[in-house]
C-alpha positions as CSV (number, residue, x, y, z in Angstrom):
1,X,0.0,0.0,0.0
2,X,3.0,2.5,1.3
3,X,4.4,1.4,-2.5
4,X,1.0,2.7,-4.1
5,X,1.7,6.4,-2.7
6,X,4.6,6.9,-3.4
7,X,4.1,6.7,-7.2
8,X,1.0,8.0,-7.0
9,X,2.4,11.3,-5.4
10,X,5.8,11.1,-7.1
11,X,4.5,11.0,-10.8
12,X,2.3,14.2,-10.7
13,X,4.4,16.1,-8.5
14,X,7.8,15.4,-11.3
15,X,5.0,16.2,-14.3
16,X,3.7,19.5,-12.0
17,X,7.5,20.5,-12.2
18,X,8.5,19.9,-15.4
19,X,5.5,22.0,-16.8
20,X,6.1,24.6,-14.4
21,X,9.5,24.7,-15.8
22,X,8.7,24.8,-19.5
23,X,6.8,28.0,-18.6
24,X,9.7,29.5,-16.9
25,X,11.9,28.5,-19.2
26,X,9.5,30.1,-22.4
27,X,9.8,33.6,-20.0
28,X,13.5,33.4,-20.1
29,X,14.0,32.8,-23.3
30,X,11.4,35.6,-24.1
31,X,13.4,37.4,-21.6
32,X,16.1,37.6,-22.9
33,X,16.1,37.8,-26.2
34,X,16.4,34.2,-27.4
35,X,19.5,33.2,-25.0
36,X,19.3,29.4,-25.2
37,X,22.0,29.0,-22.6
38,X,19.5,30.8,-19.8
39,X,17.0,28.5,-21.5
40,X,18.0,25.2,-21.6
41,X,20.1,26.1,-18.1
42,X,15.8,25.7,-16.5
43,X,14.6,22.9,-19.2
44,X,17.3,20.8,-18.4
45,X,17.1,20.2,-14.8
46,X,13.2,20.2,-15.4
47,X,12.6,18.5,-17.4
48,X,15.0,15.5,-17.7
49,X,15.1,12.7,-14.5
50,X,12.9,10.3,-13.7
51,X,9.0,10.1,-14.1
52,X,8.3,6.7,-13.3
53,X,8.8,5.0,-9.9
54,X,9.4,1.5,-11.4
55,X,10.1,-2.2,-9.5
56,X,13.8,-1.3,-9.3
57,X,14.0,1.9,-7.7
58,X,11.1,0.5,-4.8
59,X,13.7,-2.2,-3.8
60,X,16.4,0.2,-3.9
61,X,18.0,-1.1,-6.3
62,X,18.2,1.7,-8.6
63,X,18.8,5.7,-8.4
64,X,15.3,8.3,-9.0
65,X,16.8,11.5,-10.3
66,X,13.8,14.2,-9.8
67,X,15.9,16.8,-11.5
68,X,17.9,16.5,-14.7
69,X,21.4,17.5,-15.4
70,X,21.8,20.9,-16.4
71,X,24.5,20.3,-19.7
């Protein structure tokens, strides 16, 4: 049951953030002036990591990476 939450919370909240960082992201490129670098610098992180709690990462067997690496 305690495994049932935990995806159940995690999976929204990691979709919640990503969105929320595509809208920042589409300001600070507006912002300024087209800078990809400032851009992908909030997509990144945002947007890449994990979004699915699967068998592995329950058992502790493998890593959950809520935010991507910024390149």
């Amino acid at each position: 049951m305690k495994k049932i939450k935990i995806i159940s919370v995690y999976s929204p909240l990691k979709v919640s953030y990503s969105l929320l960082g595509m809208v920042v992201g589409g300001i600070a490129y507006g912002l300024t002036l087209g800078n990809n670098h400032v851009t992908m610098g909030i997509l990144n992180p945002s947007c890449r990591g994990t979004y699915v709690i699967t068998p592995k990462i329950l058992t502790a067997e493998g890593p959950v990476y809520f935010a991507g690496k910024a390149d």
